[in-house]
Every structure is written in structure tokens, then in C-alpha cells.
C-alpha positions as CSV (number, residue, x, y, z in Angstrom):
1,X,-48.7,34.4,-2.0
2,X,-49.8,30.6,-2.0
3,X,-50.4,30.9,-5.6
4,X,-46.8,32.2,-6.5
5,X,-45.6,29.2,-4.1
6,X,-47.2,26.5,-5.6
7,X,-46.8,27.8,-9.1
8,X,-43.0,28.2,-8.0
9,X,-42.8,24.7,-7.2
10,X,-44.6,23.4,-10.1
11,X,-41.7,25.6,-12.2
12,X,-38.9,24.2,-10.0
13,X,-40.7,20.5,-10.5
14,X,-40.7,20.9,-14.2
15,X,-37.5,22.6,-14.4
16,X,-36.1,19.6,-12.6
17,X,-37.8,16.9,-14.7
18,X,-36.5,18.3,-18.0
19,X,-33.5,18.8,-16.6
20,X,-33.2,14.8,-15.5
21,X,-34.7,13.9,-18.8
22,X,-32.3,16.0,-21.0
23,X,-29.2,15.3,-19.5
24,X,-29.8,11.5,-18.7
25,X,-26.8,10.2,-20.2
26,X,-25.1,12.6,-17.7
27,X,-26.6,11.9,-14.9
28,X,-25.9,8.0,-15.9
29,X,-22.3,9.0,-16.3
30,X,-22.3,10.8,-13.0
31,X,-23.8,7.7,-11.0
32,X,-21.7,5.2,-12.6
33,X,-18.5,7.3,-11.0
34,X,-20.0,7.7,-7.5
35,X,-21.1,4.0,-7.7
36,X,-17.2,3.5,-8.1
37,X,-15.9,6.0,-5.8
38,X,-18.7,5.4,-3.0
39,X,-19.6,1.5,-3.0
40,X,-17.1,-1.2,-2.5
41,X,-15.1,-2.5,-4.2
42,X,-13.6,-0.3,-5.6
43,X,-11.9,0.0,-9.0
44,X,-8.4,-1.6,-7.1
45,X,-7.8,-5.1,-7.3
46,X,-9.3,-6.5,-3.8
47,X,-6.0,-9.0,-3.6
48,X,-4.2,-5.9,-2.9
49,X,-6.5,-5.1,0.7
50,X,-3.4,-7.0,2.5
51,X,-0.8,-4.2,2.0
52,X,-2.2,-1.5,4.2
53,X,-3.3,-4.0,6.9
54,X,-0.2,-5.9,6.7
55,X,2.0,-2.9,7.4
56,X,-0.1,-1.0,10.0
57,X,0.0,-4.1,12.1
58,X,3.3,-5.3,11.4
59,X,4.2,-2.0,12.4
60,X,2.2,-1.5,15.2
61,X,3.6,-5.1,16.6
62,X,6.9,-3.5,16.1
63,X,6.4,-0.6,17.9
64,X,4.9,-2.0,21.0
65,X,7.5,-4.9,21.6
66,X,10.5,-2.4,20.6
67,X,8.8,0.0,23.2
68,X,8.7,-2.2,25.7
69,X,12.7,-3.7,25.2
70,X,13.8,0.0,25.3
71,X,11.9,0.7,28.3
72,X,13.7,-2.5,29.8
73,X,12.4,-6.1,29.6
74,X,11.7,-6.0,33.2
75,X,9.8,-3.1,33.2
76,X,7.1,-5.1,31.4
77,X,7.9,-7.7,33.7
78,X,6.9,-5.5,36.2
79,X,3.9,-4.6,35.1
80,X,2.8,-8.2,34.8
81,X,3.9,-8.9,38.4
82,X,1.7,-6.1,39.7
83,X,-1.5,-7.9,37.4
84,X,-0.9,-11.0,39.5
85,X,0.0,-13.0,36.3
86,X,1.8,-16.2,36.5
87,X,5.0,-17.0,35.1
88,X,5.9,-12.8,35.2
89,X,9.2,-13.1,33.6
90,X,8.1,-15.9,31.2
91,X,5.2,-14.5,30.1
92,X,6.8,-10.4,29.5
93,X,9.7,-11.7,27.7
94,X,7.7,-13.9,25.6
95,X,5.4,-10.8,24.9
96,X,8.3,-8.8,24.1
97,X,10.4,-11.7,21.7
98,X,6.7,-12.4,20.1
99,X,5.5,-9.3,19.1
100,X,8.4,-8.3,17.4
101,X,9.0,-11.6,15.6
102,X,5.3,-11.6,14.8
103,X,5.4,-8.1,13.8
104,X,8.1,-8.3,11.3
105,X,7.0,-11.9,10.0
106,X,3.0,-9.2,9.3
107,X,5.1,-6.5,8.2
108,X,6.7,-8.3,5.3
109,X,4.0,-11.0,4.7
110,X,5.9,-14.3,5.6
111,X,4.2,-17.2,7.4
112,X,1.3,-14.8,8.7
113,X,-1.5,-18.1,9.4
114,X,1.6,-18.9,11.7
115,X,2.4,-15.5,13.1
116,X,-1.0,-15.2,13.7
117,X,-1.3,-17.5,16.2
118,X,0.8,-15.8,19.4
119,X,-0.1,-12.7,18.0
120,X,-3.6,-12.8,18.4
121,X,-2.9,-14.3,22.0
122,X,-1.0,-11.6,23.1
123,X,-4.0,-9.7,22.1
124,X,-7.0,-11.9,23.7
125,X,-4.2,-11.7,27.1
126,X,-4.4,-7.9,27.2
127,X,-8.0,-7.9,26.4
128,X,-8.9,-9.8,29.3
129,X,-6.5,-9.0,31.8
130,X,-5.5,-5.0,31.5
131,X,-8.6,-3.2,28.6
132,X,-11.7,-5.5,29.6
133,X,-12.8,-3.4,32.4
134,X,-12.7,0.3,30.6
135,X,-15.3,-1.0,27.8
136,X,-15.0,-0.9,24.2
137,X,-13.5,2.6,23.7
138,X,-9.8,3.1,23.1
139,X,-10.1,6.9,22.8
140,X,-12.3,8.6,26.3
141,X,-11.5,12.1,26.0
142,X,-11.5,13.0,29.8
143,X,-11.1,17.0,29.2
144,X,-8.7,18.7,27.4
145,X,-7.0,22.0,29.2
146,X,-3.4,24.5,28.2
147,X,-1.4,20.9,28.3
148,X,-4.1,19.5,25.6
149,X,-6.2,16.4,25.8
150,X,-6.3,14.1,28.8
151,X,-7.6,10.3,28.1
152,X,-8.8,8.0,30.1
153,X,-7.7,4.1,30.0
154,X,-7.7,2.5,27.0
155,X,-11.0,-0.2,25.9
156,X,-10.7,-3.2,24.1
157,X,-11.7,-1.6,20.7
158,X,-8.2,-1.6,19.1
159,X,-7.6,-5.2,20.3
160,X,-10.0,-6.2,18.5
161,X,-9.5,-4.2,15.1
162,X,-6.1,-5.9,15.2
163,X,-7.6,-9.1,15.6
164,X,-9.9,-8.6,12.6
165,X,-6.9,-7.5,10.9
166,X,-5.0,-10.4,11.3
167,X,-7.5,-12.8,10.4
168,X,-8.2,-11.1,7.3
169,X,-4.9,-11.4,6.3
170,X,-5.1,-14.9,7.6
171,X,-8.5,-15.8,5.5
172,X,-7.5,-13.2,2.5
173,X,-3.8,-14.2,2.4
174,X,-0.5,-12.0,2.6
175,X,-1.1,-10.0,-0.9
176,X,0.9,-9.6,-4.1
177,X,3.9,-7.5,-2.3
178,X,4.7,-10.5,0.8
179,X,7.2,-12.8,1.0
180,X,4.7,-15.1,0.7
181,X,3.5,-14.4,-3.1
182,X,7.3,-14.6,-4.1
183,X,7.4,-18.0,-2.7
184,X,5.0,-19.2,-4.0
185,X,5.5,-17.6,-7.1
186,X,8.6,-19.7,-6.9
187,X,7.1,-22.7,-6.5
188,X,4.5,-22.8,-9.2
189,X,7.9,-21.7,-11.3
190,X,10.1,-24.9,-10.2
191,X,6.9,-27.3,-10.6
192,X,6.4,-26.0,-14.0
């Protein structure tokens, strides 16, 4: 039986080798395509990485400050009176006003080094004074029962991926479809 094994794998090995050896060019061919698919960069222009981060956080900016004005300024307000924060009202209709001028400003790529700046404030405030203590995890699956999944309190993890977002956009710039390329676009055209 050992015999039959090892001549079996000295077959397969062979088999294998001319195999590799016969169909090099395709096995070439076939790396070359993973190599694109699987390592970065990828075969896309990297100056177009800013349209898919631009409107997920624009959006998510958005969402969160028109959630917060439907729900009623001074709900928020609330909320930040019941944290102990100072200036309460300030501070929550700041939040509010901010994140969605910030958001839209993301969303459509204008002035984002300057959007940037309260945006990633309001982000560093919520990190430190409402996700800090429940860790890095934005998703803690507590159980999940007939009425579906039941999370715990959100970590800091999200904060911080919008953070990176918006200081790649910052460092990367807006990308070819943002206000800020036609602008400039304009620009180089008048100085011409």
C-alpha cells in the first residue's frame, strides 16, 4: 500500500510539473489577472478613490444631523444636558447646523480641507464623551431572539473610519466628479 502511495504521489508530482511547464504562458496569464484583481491598485485610476468615500460620508453627515432636526433640535439638546456638557444648546445646534453643512459641502466635494475641520470635531466630541467607554466595536451582537438582533452600545470604531475618511479626502483631494475639480478646472482655463 505504501508503494502505491508514494508511487501515486510521484505520478501526481510529475503530472503537476508538466502540467506547470506546458501551460506556463497560462499560468503567466492567469497570475497577471489575479495580480490585478487581488493586489491594489487596481486597474481604476486611484484619483477616482474620493467618490465612494466622499458620498458615504457626506451622506452619513446628512443623515445624522437631518435625524437629529426631525427628532427636534432640542432633543439633541437634551441629550447633551444629561452628558453634563457645557454650552447644551450651543453646542447641539451647532452639531446639528454643522453636520449637515459639512455633510453636503463632503457629499458634493466643495471646500472639504475646510469642512473637515468641525467635522472631524464633532467626531473626536462623540468619541470622547458618549463611544469611549464601550471600546472599539461599533457592532456587539448582545443575542439575537423572534424580534432579531439586540446590540449593545456603540464603540468608537466608526468614528474613527470617518475620520480616516475625511482626511483621505483631505490629503488625496475631492476627485474628478467635486465641485472642487470643476473649479479648478476653471481656473487653469481663465489663467490660460
Amino acid at each position: 500500500i505504501f508503494g502505491v502511495i508514494f508511487i501515486s504521489e510521484e505520478v501526481l508530482f510529475t503530472f503537476v510539473n508538466m502540467s506547470f511547464h506546458l501551460n506556463r504562458v497560462c499560468v503567466m496569464k492567469l497570475s497577471s489577472i489575479l495580480t490585478g484583481v487581488i493586489v491594489s491598485p487596481a486597474a481604476i485610476p486611484a484619483k477616482f478613490f474620493a467618490t465612494p468615500l466622499r458620498l458615504i460620508v457626506g451622506f452619513g453627515f446628512l443623515q445624522h444631523g437631518f435625524a437629529k432636526l426631525f427628532r427636534g433640535g432640542d432633543a439633541f439638546v437634551g441629550i447633551l444636558v444629561a452628558m453634563h456638557l457645557p454650552l447644551p444648546e450651543l453646542l447641539g445646534w451647532a452639531t446639528v447646523v454643522m453636520e449637515i453643512l459639512c455633510g453636503a459641502l463632503i457629499l458634493i466635494g466643495a471646500f472639504v480641507p475646510l469642512a473637515a475641520i468641525p467635522a472631524i470635531i464633532i467626531l473626536l466630541v462623540a468619541i470622547f464623551t458618549a463611544h469611549l467607554p464601550y471600546g472599539f466595536s461599533s457592532i456587539k451582537l448582545l443575542s439575537y431572539d423572534a424580534m432579531g438582533a439586540h446590540f449593545g452600545q456603540p464603540g468608537y470604531e466608526t468614528d474613527l473610519l470617518y475620520i480616516a475618511s475625511i482626511l483621505a479626502l483631505v490629503i488625496g483631494g475631492a476627485g474628478p466628479f467635486s465641485v472642487e475639480a470643476i473649479l479648478r478646472r476653471r481656473l487653469t482655463h481663465r489663467s490660460k
